[in-house]
MARNU-702185 format. One line per field, with one value per residue (C-alpha): residue in one letter; x, y negated, z. Coordinates in nm, 2 decimals. Last residue first. Layout:
% MARNU-702185
res: a:...
east: X:...
north: Y:...
up: Z:...
END
This chain:
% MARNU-702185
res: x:x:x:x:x:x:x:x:x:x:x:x:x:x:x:x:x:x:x:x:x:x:x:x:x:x:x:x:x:x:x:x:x:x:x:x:x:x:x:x:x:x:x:x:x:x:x:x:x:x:x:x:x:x:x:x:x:x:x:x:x:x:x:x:x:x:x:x:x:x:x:x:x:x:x:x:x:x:x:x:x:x:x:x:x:x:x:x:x:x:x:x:x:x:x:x:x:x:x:x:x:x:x
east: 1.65:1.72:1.46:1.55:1.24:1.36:1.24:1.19:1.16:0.98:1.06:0.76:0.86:0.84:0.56:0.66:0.63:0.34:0.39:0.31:0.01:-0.15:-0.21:-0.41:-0.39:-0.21:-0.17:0.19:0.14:0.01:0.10:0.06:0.14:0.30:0.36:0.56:0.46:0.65:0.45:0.01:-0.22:-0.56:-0.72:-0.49:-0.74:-1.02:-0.80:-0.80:-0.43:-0.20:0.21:0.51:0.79:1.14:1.38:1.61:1.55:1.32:1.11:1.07:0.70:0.52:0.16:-0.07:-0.44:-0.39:-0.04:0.10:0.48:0.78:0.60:0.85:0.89:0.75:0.63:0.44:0.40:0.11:0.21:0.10:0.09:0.27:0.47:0.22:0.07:0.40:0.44:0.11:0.11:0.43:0.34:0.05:0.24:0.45:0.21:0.03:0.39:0.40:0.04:0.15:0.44:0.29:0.01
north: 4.29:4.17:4.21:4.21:4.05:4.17:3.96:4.00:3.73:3.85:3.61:3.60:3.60:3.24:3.12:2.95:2.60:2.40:2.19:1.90:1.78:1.41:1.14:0.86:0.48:0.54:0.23:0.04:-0.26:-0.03:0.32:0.59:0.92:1.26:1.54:1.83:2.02:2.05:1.96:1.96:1.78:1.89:1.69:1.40:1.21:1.28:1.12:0.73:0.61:0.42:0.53:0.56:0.58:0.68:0.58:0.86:0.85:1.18:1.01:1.14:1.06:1.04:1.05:0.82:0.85:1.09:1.26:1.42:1.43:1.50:1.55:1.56:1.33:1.11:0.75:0.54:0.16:-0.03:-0.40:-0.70:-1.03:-1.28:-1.45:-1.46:-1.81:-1.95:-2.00:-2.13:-2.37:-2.48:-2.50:-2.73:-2.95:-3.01:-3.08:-3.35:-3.50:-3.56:-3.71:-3.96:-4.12:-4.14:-4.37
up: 4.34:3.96:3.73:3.35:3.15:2.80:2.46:2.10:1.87:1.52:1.26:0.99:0.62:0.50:0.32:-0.01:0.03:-0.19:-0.46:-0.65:-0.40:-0.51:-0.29:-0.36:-0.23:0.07:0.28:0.32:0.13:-0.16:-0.18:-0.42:-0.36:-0.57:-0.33:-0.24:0.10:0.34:0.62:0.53:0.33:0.20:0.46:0.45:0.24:0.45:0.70:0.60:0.52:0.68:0.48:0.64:0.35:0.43:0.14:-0.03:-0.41:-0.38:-0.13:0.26:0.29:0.64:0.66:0.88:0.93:1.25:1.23:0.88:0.88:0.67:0.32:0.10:-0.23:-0.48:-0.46:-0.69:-0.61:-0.61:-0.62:-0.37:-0.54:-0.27:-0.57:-0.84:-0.67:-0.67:-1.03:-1.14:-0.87:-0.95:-1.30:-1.20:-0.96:-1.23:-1.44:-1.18:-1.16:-1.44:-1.52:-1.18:-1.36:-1.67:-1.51
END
């Protein structure tokens, strides 16, 4: 009967252990904003990593290339997304061009 009352406690601490193993965490994630495309954003992080994040698109509304943001992720979806920063517009490039015709 001992026998059997061990090995039922171990079972339980194994149990205990394992279950905590496949937990999902939320992680938080800060960088540039290399890409916003229909429910998916693109997050270059400050620590180097490339994060493509699933996300709903009201929440990319506000969210545009280049910009600076704070985000929070969880098994690859975009929990919230905040916007650090915005680029400063840049002064616009005018291209000119000549149409030469040769006859």
């Amino acid at each position: 009967m001992k026998f059997f009352n061990r090995i039922y406690i171990v079972f339980l601490f194994a149990l205990m252990f394992s279950s905590g193993q496949y937990a999902s965490a939320m992680h938080d994630i800060t960088g540039l904003v290399t890409l916003v495309g229909d429910n998916v954003v693109r997050i270059q992080g400050d620590m180097g990593p490339v994060y493509n994040l699933h996300s709903l698109q009201y929440k990319l509304e506000n969210v545009s290339t280049g910009y600076r943001v704070q985000a929070t992720e969880e098994d690859g979806n975009l929990i919230h997304i905040e916007v650090l920063g915005v680029p400063v517009e840049a002064a616009p490039v005018i291209i000119r061009t000549r149409t030469v015709v040769i006859e």
